[in-house]
C-alpha positions in Angstrom: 25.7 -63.4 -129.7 22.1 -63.2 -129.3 20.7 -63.1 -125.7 17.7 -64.5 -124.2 15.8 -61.9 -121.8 16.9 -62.4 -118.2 19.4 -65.0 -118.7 23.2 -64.3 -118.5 25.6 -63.8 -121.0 27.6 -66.9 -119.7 24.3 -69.2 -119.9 24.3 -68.9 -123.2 27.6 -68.6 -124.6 29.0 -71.2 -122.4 32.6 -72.3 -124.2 31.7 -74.9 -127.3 28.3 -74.8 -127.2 27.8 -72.3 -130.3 28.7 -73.5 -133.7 27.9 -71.6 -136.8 27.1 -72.5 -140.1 28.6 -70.6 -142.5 28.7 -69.3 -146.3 25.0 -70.6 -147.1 22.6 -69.1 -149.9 20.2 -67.7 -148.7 19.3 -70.5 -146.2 15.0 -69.6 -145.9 13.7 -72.9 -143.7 15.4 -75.1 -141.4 14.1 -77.8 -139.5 15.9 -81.3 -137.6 15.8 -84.7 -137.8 15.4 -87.2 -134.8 19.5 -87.9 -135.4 20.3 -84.5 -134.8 20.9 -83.6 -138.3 20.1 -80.1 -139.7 17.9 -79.7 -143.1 18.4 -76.5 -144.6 16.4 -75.2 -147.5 18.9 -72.8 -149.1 16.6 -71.1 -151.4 18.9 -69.3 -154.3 21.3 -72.3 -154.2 17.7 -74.0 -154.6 19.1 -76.8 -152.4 18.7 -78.8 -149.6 22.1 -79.2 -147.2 22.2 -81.3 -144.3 24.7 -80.6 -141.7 26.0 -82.5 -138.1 25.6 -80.5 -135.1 29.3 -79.9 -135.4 28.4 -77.5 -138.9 30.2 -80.1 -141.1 28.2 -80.7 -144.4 27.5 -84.1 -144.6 25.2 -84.0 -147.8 23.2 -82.0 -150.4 20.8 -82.5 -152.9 18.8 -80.3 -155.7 19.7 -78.1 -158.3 17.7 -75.1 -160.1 15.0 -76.4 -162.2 11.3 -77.5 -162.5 11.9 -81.6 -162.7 12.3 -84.4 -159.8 15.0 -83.0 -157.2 15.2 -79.9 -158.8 13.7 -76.5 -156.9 12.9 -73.0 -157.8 13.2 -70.8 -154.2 12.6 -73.5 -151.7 11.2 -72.2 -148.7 9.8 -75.2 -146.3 11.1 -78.1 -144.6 9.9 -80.6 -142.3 10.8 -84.3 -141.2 7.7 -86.8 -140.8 7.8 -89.2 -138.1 8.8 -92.1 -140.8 11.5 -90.1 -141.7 11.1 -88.5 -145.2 11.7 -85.1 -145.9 9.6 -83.1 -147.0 10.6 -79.5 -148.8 7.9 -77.0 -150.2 9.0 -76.1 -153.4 7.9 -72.6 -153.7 8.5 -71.2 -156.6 7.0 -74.6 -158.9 4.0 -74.9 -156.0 4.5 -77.9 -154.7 5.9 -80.1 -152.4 8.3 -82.9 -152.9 9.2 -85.5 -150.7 12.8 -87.4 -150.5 14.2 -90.0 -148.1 16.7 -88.9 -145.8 19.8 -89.5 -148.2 17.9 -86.9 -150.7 16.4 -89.6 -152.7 13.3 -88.2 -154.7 10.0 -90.0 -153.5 7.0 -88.2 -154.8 5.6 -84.8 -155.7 2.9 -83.0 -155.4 0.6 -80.1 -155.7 0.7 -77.5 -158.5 -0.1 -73.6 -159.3 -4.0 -72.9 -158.6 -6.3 -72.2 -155.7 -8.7 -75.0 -156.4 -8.5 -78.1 -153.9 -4.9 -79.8 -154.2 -3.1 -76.2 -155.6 -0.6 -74.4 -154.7 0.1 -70.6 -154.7 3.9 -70.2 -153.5 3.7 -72.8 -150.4 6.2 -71.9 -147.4 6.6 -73.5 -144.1 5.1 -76.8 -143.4 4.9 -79.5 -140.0 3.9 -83.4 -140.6 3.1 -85.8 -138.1 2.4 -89.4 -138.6 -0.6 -89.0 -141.1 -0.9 -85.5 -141.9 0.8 -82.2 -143.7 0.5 -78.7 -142.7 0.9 -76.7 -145.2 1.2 -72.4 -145.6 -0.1 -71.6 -148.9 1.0 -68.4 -148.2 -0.4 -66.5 -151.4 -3.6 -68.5 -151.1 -3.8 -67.1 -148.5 -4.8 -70.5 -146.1 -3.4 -73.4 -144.5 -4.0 -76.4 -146.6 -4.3 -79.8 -144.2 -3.8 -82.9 -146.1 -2.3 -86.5 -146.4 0.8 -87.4 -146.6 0.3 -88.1 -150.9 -0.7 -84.6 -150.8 -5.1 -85.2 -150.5 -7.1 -82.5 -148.9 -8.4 -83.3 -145.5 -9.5 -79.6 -145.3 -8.1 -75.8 -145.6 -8.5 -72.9 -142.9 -9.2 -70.0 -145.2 -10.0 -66.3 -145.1 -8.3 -63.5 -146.5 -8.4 -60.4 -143.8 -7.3 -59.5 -140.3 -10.5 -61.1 -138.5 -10.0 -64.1 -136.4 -9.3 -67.4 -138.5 -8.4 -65.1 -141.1 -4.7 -64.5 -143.1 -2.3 -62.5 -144.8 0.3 -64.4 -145.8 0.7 -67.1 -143.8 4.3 -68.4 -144.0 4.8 -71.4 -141.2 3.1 -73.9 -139.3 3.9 -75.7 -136.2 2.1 -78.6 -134.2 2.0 -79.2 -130.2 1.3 -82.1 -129.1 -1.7 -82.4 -128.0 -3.1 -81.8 -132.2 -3.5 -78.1 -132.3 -1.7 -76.2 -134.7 -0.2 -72.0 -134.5 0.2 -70.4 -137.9 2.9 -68.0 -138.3 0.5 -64.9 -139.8 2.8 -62.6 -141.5 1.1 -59.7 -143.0 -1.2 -59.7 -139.7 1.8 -59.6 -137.2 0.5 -62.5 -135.5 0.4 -66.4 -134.1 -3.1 -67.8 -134.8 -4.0 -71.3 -132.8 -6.8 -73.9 -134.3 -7.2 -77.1 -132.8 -7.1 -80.3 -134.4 -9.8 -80.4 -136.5 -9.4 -76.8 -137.7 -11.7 -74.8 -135.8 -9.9 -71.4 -134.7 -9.0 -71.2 -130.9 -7.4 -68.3 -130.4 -4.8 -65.2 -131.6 -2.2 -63.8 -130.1 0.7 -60.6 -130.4 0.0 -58.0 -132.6 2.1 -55.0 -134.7 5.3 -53.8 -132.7 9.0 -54.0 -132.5 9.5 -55.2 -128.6 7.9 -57.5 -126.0 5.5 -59.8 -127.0 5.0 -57.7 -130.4 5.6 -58.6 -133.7 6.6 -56.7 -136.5 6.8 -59.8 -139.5 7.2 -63.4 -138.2 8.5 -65.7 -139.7 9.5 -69.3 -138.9 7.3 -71.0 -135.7 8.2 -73.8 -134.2 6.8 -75.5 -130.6 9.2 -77.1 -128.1 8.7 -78.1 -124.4 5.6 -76.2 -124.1 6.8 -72.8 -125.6 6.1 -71.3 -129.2 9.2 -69.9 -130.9 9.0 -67.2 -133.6 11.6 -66.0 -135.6 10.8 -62.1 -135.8 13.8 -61.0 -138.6 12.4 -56.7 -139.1 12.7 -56.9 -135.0 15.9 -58.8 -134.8 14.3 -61.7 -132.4 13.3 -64.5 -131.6 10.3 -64.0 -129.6 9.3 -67.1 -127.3 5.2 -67.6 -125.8 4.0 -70.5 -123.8 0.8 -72.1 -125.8 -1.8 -70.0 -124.5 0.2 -67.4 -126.1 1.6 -65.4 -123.1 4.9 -63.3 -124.1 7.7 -65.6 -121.7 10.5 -64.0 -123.7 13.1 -62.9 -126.2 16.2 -63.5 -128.1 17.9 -60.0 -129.0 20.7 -59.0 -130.9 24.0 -58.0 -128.7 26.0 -55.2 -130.4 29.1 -56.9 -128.9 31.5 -57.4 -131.9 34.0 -59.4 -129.6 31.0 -62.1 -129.2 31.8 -65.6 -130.9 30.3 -66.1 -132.9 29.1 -62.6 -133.8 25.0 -62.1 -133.2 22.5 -63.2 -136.2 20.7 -60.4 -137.7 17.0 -60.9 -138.6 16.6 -64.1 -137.5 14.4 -65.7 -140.2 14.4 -69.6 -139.4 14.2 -71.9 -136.5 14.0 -74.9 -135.4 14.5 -76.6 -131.5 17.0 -80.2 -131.5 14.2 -82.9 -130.4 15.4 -84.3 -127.0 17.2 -81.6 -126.1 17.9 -77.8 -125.2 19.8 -77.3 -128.4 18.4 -74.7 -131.4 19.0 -73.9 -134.6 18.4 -70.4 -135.7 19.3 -69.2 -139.0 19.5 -65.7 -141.1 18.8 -65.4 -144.7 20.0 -61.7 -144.5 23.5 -63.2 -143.3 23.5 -66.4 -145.2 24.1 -68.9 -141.9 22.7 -70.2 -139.5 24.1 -70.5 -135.6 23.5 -73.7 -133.3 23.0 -72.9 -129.4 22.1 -74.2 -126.4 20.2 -71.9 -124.5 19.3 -72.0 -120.6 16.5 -74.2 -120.4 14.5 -71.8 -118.7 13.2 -68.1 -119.3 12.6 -65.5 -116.5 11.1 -62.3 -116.5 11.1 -60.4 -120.1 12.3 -57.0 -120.6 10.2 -54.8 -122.5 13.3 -52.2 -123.1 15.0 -53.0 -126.2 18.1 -51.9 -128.1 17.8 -53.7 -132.1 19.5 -52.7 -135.3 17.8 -51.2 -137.8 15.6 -53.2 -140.6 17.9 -54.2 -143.7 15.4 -55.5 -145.9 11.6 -54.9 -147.4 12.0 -51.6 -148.7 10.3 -50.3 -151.3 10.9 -47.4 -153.8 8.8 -45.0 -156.4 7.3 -41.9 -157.1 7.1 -39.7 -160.1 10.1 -37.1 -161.4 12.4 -36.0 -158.5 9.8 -37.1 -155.9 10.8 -40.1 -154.5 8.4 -42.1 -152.1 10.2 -45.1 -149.6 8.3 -48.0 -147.9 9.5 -48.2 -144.7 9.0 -51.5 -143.0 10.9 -50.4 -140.2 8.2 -47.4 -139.3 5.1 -49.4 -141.2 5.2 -45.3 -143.1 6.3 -43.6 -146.4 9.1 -41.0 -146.6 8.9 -38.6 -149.5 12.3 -37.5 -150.7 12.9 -34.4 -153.3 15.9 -34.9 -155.4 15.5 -31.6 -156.9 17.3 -30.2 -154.6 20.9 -30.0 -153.5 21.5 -31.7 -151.7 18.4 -34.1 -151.6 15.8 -33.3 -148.9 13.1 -35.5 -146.5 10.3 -34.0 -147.1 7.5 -36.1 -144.8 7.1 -38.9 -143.1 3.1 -40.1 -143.3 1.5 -43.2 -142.1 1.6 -46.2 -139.7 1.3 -50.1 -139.9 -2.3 -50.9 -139.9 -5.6 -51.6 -141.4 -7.3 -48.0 -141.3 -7.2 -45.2 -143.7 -3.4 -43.4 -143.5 -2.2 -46.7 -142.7 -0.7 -49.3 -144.3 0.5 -53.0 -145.1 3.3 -53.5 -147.0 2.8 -50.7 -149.2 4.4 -51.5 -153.0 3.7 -48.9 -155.3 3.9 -45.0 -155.3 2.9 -42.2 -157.4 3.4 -38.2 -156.5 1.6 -36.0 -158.0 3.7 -32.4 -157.3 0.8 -30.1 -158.7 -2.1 -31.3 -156.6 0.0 -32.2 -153.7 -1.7 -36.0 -153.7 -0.3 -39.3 -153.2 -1.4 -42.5 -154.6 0.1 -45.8 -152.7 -0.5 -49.5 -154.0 -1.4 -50.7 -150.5 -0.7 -54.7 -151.3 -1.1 -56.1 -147.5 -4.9 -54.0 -147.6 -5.3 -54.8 -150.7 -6.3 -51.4 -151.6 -5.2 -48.0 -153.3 -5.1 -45.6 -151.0 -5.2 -41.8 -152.6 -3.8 -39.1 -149.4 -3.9 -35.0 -149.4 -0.7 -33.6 -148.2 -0.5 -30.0 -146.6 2.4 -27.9 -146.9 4.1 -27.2 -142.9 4.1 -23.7 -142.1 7.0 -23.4 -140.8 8.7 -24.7 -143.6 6.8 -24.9 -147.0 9.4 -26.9 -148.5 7.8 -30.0 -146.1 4.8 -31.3 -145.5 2.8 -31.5 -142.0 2.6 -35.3 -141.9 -0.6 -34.6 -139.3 -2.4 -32.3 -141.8 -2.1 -35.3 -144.4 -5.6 -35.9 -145.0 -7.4 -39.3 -146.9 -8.9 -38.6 -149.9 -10.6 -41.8 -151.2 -10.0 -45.7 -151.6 -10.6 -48.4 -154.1 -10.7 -52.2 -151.7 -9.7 -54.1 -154.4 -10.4 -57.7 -151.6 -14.4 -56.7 -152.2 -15.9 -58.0 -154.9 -19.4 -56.2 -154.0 -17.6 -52.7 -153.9 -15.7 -53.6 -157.3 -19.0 -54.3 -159.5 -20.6 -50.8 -157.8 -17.9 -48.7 -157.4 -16.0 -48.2 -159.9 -18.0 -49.5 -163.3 -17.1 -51.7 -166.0 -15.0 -54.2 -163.5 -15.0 -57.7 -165.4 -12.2 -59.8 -165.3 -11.7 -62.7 -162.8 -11.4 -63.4 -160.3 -12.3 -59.9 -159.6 -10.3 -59.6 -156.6 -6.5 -59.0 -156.6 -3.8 -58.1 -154.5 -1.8 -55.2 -155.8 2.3 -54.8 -156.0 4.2 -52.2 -158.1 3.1 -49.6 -160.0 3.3 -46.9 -162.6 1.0 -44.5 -164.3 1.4 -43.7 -167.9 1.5 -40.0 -169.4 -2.2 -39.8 -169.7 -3.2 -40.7 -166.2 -3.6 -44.6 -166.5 -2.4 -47.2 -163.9 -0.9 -50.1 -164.2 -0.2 -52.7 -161.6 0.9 -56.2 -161.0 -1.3 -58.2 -159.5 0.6 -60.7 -157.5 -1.7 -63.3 -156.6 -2.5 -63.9 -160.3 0.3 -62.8 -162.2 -1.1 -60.2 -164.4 -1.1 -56.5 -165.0 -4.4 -54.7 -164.6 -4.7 -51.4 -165.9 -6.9 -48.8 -165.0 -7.9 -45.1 -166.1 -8.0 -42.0 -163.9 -11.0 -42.5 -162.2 -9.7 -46.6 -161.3 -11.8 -47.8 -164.3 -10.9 -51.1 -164.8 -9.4 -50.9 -168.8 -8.1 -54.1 -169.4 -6.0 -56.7 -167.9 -3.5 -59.3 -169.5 -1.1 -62.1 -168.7 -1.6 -65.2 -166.1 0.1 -67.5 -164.8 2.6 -69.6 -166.6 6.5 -69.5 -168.8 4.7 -68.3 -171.9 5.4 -65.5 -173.8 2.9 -63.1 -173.0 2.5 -65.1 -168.6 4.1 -64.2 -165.6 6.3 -66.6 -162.8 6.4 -63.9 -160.2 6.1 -60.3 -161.9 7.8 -58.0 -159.2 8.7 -54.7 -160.8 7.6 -52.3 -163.8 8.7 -49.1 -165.7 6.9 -47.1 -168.4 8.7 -46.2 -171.2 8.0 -42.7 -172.2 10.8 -43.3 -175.8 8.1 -46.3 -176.8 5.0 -45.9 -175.1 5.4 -49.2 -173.8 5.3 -51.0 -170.2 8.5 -52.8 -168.9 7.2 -56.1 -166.4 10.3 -57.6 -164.9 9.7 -61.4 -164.3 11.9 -62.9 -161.5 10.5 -66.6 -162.1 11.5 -66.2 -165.6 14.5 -63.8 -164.9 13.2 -62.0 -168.0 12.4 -58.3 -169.2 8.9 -58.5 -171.2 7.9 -55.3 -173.0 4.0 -54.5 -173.6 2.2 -52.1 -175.7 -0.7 -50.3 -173.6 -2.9 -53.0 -175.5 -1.2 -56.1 -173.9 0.7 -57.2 -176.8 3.7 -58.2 -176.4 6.4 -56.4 -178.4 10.1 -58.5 -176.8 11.5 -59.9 -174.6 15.0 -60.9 -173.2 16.9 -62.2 -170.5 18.0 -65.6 -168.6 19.6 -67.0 -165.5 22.5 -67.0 -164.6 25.5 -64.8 -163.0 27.1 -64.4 -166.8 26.5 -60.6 -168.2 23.2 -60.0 -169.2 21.8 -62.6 -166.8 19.8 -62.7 -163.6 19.2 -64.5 -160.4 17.0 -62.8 -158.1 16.0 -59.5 -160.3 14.2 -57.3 -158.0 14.1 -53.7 -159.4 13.6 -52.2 -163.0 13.6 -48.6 -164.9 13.8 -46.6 -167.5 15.8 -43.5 -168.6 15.4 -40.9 -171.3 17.1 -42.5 -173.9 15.3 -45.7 -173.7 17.8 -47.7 -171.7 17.0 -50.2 -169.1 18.3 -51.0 -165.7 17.8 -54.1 -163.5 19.2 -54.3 -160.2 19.2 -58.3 -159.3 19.6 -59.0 -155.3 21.8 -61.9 -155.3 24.5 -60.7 -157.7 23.8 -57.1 -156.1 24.7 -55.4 -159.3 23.0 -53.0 -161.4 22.7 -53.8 -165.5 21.7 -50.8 -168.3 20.3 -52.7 -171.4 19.7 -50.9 -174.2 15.8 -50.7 -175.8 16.5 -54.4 -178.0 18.3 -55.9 -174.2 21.5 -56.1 -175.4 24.0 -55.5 -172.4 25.3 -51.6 -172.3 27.2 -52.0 -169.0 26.9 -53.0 -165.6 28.2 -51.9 -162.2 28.2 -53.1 -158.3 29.2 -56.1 -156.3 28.6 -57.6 -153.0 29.9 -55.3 -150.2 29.1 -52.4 -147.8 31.7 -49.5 -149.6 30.7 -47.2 -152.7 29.5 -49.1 -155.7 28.6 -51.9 -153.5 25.1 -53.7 -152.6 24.1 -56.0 -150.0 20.5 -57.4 -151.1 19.1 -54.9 -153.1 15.7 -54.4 -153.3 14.5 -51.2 -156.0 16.0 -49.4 -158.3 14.4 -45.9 -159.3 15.6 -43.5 -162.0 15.1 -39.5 -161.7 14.0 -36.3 -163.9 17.6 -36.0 -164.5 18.8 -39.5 -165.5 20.2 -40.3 -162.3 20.2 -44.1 -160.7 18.9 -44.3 -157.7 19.4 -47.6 -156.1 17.8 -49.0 -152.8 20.2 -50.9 -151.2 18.4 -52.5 -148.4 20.7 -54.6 -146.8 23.0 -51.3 -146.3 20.1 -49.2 -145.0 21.1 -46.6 -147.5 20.2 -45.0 -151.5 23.1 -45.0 -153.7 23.1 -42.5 -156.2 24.6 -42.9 -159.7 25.0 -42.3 -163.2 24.1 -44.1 -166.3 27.5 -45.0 -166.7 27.5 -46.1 -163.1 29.0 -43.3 -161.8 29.1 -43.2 -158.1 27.3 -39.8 -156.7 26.2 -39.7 -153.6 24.3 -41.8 -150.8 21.7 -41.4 -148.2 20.5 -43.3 -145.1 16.9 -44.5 -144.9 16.8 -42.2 -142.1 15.3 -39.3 -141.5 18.1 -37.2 -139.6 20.8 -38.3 -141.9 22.2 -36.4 -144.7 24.1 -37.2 -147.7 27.5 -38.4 -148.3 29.5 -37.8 -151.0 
């Protein structure tokens, strides 16, 4: 059971005062109504379910689509003093609003960044005339009426005051200020009523009044609640933004019932002590009633380790890993046996050698040099690493020296430096990555859905797709593979749930794919490559299985289910192939690389750990 600093065991786990909510998909937002009811935005089910404080179900609404009541990745909800309920619908950016029984009211908002747009919304608050919105891709918080007009947007991209990166919930006290959950900043942001920035509190860290990723905010009596899930807390301020407290996990397996795990969503019972607190890692969410008072923090903390937001490339049989746990990248050479850690390089953080939820690798063996898609800096950052003495095999992460950048946030630095960059808008905010034989790059650019290419000296080449279910257009691009058989480019499209295949030119040569559980179908596709002999593999999170296509799609075979043994996956996040054909597969939720043939073979795992070895 999760504990709040300074207060007993038995003050929190007090005999029927915890209920859990069990068997959810995925449940992303939460939030309560002034009955006591619980809203939960269950975002693969793409669903709302409403639930009594006992846990029982009492209704649900929404299905998978783009029409009234339907939702593609739901991620906000919020109750408005009238009563409605309104849900961002994040994947079809927009907002719709339903009565309390689920009964569709009205819509609005669509894809764009011009006044009124959309670029996946997340967390909202309303009061009695207004809607707070987290256009978290937009990076702003979009203030409007309750028929969806603009009253006004805070906006910046960057890590200055006012500014955001990714802002993904909004709470309101009640005197009319409002705090901004700001993710990629590892921060709370306050403005007051009317907008104007008041002040910024917390900052990158794993403990305290530190935060690694929030999440969900919420304000109750006086004290701003943020759900922390890389931490494993719920960290607690008063509204000046002073650390009061903390929510931890207990490694008790005897408690009942047993601690939440990356806390993701939250939301406080209005008129009482009671909370809501929910895991999309653990599909469910707990209810508890907590002491009603916080003492004196403490700053020493015992956490699991981060299951999720890995990511995974690299060139041959050197493998790079995103480590959101240590903000770093640890290089891994599988051509040895058994596979060896090779560095560790890097911090959180805005400066060169650190990074910001770093997307995209490339290794270049011969020069020693390593290229990283730096999305939350927006940048490429190119590093120099240095052999150790001791052990040439390994690299002296202090000798790692930065070589040169390309801020691809600056459209000043882009017309200058480096030439012939014309596309727009000029700016984008880079994801995964590849380079081709000959030296070029290509990258998704996730705020606008397209690839963007580049030569060796980051030339911009050309650019092609946007935003839209059009051959040829992007939902939400979020993995790629060259194809060394065709000389093609692989984009895997999770808001299509569709493999699209490029030449270098842009054109588009096939396509294949749809949703679904059935063979040959996806739900949450998260990883693709390539092997030798022109096969595909897709890894898809929610099914957590791996499928090997063959060059035309058609279904070769298919391995993995839900699970913690061999052959198993709990949200799985990447998916990397080797110089010798061997499937590597990030599986996050396990903390661990799986290892396997084409044929799905198990080989061989590894912790994302640095002192672990493999297991065969």
């Amino acid at each position: 059971m999760a504990l709040l600093a300074g207060v007993s065991a038995d003050a929190v786990d007090a005999p029927g005062q915890s209920r859990s909510i069990e068997s959810l998909q995925e449940p992303a937002a939460v939030a309560v109504s002034r009955e006591s009811l619980i809203y939960v935005c269950e975002a693969q089910a793409a669903r709302v379910s409403v639930f009594d404080t006992s846990g029982a179900l009492v209704r649900r609404w929404g299905s998978f689509g783009h029409g009234e009541a339907q939702f593609d990745d739901p991620r906000g909800v919020a109750i408005g003093a009238d009563g409605l309920v309104y849900v961002s619908d994040t994947g079809n950016h927009r907002i719709q609003v339903f009565t309390a029984a689920g009964e569709f009211v009205r819509t609005f908002g669509k894809f764009g960044a011009d006044s009124e747009q959309f670029n996946e919304p997340r967390g909202l608050a309303v009061d009695t005339d207004r809607v707070y919105l987290s256009d978290s891709l937009n990076d702003r918080v979009s203030v409007l009426d309750l028929h969806g007009r603009l009253q006004f947007y805070v906006w910046s991209y960057g890590y200055h005051d006012g500014a955001f990166d990714h802002p993904v919930d909004v709470a309101l006290d009640d005197a009319g200020a409002f705090f901004v959950s700001d993710e990629g900043n590892s921060r709370v942001q306050k403005f007051d009523h009317a907008g104007r920035f008041v002040s910024t509190f917390s900052g990158h860290g794993l403990q305290g009044g530190l935060l690694a990723s929030p999440s969900s905010i919420d304000h109750h009596n006086n004290r701003v609640y943020v759900t922390d899930p890389r931490s494993h807390r719920v960290v607690v301020f008063d509204t000046a933004g002073t650390f009061v407290g903390d929510w931890v996990v207990n490694s008790s397996a005897t408690a009942a019932p047993p601690a939440l795990e990356a806390p993701s969503a939250f939301a406080a019972f209005p008129g009482s002590d009671e909370m809501v607190v929910c895991s999309a890692l653990e599909n469910r969410c707990v209810v508890l009633a907590p002491a009603r008072d916080l003492t004196a923090p403490s700053m020493s903390r015992s956490r699991p380790e981060v299951r999720e937001g890995y990511s995974i490339g690299g060139r041959g049989n050197d493998v790079v890993i995103g480590s959101p746990e240590a903000g770093a990248l640890i290089l891994l050479d599988l051509a040895t046996d058994p596979p060896q850690w090779r560095a560790q390089v890097g911090s959180p953080g805005h400066e060169p050698l650190e990074f910001v939820r770093p997307a995209g690798f490339d290794f270049d063996r011969s020069s020693a040099t390593l290229l990283v898609s730096d999305s939350g800096n927006r940048r490429l950052q190119q590093l120099k690493l240095v052999p150790a003495v001791n052990d040439p095999a390994r690299f002296n992460p202090v000798a790692t020296r930065f070589i040169k950048s390309l801020d691809l946030a600056d459209p000043e630095a882009l017309g200058i430096d480096p030439g012939r960059w014309t596309m727009t808008p000029e700016t984008l905010e880079p994801g995964a990555m590849t380079r081709t034989p000959r030296g070029e790059l290509l990258i998704i650019d996730v705020v606008s859905r397209r690839i963007v290419m580049l030569d060796r000296q980051w030339n911009l080449l050309r650019t092609w797709g946007a935003y839209g279910s059009r051959d040829g257009a992007f939902l939400k691009p979020v993995a790629l593979t060259y194809d060394s058989a065709s000389n093609t480019v692989l984009v895997l499209d999770a808001g299509q749930h569709r493999v699209q295949r490029f030449a270098l030119d842009g054109s588009l040569r096939s396509a294949w794919g749809t949703r679904g559980t059935t063979p040959g179908a996806f739900i949450s596709p998260t990883g693709i490559a390539t092997a030798s002999d022109g096969s595909v593999l897709v890894v898809d999170r929610t099914t957590s299985r791996v499928q090997r296509f063959n060059a035309q799609g058609q279904l070769h075979n298919a391995w993995g289910k839900p699970g913690d043994a061999r052959s198993e996956f709990m949200n799985p996040e990447g998916i990397y192939i080797d110089a010798s054909d061997r499937v590597l597969v990030l599986d996050s939720g396990n903390r661990r690389l799986q290892a396997f043939t084409l044929a799905g073979q198990y080989l061989w795992q590894l912790p994302l750990d640095t002192r672990a070895s493999v297991a065969r």
